[in-house]
Biopython code that builds the backbone (N, CA, C, O; Angstrom):
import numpy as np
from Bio.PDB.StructureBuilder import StructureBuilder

atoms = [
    (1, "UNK", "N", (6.748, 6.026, 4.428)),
    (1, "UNK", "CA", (5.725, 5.766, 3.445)),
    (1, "UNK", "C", (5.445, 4.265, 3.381)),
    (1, "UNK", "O", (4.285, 3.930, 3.616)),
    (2, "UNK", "N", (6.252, 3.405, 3.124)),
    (2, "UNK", "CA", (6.112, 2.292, 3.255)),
    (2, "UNK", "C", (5.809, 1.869, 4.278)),
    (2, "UNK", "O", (4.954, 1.101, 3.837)),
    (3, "UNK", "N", (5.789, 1.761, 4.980)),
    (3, "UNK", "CA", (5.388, 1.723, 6.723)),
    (3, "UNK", "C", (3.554, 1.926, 6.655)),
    (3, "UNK", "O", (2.775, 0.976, 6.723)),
    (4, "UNK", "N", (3.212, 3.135, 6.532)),
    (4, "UNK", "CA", (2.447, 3.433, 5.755)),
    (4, "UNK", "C", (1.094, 2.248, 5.487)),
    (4, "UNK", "O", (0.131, 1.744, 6.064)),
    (5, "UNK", "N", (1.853, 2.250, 4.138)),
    (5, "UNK", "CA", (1.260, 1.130, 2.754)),
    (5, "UNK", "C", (0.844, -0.038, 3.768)),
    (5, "UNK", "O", (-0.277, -0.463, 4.047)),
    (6, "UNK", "N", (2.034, -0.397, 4.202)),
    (6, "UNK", "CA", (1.915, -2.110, 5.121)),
    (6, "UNK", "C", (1.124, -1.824, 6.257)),
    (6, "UNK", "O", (0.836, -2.955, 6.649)),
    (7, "UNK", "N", (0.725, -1.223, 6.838)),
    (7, "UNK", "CA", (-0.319, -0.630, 7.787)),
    (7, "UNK", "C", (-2.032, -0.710, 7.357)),
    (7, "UNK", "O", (-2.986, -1.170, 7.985)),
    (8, "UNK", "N", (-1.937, 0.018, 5.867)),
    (8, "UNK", "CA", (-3.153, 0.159, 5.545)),
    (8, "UNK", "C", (-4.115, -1.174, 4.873)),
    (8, "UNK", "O", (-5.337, -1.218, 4.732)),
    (9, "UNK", "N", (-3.167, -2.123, 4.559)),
    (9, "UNK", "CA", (-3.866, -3.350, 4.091)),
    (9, "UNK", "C", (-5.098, -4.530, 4.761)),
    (9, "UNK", "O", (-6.209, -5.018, 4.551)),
    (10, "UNK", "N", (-3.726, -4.526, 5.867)),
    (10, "UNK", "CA", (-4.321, -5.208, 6.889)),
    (10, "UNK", "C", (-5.620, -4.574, 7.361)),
    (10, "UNK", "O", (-6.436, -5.452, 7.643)),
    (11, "UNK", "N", (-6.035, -3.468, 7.522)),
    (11, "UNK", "CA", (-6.811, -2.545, 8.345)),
    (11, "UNK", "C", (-7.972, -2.796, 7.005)),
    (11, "UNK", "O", (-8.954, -2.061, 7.119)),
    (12, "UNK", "N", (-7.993, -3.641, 5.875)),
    (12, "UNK", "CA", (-8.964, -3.999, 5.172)),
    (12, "UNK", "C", (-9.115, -2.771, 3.898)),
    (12, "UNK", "O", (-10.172, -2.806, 3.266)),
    (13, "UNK", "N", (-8.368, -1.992, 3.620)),
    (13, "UNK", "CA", (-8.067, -0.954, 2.588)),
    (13, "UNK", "C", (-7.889, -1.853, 1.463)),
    (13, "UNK", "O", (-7.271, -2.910, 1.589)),
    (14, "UNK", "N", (-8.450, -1.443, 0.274)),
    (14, "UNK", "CA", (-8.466, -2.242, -0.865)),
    (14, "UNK", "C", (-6.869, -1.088, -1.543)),
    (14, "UNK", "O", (-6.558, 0.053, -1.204)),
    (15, "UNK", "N", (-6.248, -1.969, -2.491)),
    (15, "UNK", "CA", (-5.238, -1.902, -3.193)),
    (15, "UNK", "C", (-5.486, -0.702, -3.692)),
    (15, "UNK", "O", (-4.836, 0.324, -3.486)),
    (16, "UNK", "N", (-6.800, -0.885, -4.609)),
    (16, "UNK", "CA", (-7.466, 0.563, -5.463)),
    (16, "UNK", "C", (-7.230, 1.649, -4.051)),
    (16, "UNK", "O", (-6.084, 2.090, -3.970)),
    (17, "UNK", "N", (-7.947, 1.981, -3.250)),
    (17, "UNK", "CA", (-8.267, 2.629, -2.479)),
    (17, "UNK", "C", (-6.970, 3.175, -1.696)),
    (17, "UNK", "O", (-7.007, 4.294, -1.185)),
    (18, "UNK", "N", (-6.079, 2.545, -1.630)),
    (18, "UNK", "CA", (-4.870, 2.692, -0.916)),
    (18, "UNK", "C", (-4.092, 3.571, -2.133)),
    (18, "UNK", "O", (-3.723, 4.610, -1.585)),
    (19, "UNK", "N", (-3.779, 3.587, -3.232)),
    (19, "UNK", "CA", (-3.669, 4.392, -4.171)),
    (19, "UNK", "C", (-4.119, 5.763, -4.686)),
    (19, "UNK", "O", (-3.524, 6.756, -5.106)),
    (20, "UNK", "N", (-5.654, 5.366, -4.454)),
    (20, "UNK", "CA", (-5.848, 7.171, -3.941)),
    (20, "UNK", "C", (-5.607, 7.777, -2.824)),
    (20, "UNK", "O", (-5.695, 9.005, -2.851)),
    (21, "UNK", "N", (-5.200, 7.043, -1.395)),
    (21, "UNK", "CA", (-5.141, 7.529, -0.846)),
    (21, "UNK", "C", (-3.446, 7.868, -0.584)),
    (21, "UNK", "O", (-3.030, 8.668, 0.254)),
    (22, "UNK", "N", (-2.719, 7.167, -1.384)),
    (22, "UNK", "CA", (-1.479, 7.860, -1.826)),
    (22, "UNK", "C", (-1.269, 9.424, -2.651)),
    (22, "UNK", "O", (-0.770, 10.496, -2.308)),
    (23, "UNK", "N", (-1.603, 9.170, -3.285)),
    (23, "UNK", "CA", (-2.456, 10.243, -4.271)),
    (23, "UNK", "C", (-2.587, 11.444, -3.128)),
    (23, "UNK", "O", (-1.715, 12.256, -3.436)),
    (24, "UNK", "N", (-3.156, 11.830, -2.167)),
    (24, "UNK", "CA", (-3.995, 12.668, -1.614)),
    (24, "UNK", "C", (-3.257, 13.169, -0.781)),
    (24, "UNK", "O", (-3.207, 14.373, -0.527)),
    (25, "UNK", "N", (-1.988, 11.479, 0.223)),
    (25, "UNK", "CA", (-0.915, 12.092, 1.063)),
    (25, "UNK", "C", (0.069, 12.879, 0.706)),
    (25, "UNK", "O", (0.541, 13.921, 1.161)),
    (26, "UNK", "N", (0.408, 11.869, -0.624)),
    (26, "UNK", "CA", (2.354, 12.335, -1.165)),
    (26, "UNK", "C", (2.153, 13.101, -2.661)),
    (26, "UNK", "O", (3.158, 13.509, -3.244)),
    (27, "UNK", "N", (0.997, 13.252, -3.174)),
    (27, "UNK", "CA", (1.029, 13.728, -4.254)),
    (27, "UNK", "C", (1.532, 13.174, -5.578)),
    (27, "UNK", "O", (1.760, 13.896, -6.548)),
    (28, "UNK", "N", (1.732, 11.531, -5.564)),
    (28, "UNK", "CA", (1.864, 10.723, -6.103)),
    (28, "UNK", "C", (1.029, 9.140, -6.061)),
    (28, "UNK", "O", (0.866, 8.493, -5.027)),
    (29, "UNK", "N", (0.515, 8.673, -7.582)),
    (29, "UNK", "CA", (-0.017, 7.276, -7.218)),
    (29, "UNK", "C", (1.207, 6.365, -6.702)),
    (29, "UNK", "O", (2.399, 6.631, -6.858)),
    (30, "UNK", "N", (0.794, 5.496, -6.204)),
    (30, "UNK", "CA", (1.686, 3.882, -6.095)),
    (30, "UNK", "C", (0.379, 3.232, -6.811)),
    (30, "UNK", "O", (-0.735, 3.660, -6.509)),
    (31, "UNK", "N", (0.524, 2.268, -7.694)),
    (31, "UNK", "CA", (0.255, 1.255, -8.034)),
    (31, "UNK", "C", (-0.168, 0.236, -7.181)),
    (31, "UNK", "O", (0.431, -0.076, -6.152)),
    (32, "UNK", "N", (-1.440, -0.417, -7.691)),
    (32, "UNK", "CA", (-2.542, -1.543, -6.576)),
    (32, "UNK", "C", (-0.844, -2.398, -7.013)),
    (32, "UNK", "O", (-0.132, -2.045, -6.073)),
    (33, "UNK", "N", (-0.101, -3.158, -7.813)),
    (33, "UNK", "CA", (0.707, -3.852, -7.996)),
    (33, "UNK", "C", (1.883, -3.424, -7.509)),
    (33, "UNK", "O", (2.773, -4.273, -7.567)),
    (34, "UNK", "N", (2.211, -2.278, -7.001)),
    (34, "UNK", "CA", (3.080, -2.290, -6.400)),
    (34, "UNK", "C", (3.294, -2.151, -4.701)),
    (34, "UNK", "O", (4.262, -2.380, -3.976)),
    (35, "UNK", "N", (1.956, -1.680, -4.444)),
    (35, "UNK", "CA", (1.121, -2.439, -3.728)),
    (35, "UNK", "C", (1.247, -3.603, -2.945)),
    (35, "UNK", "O", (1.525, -3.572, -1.746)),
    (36, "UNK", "N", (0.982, -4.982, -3.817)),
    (36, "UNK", "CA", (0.560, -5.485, -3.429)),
    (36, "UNK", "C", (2.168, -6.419, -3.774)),
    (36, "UNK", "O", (2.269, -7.576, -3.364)),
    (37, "UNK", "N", (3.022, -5.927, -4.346)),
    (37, "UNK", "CA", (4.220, -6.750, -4.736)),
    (37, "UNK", "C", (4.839, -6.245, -2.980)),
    (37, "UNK", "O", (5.433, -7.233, -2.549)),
    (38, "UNK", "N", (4.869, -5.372, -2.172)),
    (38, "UNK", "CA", (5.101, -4.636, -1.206)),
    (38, "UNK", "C", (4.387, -5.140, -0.147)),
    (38, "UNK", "O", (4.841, -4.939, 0.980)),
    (39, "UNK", "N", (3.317, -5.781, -0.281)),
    (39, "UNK", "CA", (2.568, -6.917, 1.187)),
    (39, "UNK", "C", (3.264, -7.830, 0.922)),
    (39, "UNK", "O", (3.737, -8.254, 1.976)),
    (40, "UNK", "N", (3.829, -8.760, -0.463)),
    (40, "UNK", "CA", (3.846, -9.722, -0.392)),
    (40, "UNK", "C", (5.737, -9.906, 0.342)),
    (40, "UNK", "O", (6.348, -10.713, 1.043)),
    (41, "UNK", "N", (5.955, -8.905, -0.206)),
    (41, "UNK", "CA", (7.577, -8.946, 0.260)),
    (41, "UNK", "C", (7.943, -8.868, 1.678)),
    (41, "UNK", "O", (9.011, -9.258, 2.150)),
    (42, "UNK", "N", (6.565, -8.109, 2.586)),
    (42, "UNK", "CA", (6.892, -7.911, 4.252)),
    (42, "UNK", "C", (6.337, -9.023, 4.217)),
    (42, "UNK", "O", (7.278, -9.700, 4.631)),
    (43, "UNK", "N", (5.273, -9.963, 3.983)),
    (43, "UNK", "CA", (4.879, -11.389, 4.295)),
    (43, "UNK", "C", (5.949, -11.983, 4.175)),
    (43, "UNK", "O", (6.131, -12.616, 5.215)),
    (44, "UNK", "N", (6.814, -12.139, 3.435)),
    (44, "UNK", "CA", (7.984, -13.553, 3.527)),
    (44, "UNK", "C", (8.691, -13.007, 4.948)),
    (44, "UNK", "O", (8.953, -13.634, 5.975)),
    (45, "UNK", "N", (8.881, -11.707, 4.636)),
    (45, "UNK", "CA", (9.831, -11.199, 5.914)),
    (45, "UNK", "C", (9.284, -11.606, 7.091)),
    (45, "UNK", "O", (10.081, -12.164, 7.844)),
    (46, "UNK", "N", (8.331, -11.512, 7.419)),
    (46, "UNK", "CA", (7.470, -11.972, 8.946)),
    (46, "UNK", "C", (7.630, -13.409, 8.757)),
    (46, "UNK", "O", (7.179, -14.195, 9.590)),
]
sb = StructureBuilder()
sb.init_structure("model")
sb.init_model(0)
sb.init_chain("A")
sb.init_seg("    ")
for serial, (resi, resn, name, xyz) in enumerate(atoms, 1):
    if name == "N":
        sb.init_residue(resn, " ", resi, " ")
    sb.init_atom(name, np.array(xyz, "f"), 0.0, 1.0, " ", f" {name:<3s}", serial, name[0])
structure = sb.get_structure()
């Protein structure tokens, strides 16, 4: 799933949008903020 998430950003998916489209895969939201707390954490890593 996370794998996922960090995939879809880059590819220009807005935060909002990536949330419904959580929603639709897993049958659960993620949060644009958790989200985006989740790009920022693989960015330090790279």
């Amino acid at each position: 799933m996370e794998e996922a998430l960090v995939e879809m950003c880059p590819a220009g998916i807005s935060a909002r949008r990536v949330e419904d489209i959580t929603e639709a895969l897993w049958g659960e939201r993620v949060s644009p903020v958790a989200i985006s707390d989740l790009n920022q954490n693989i960015f330090e890593r790279v």
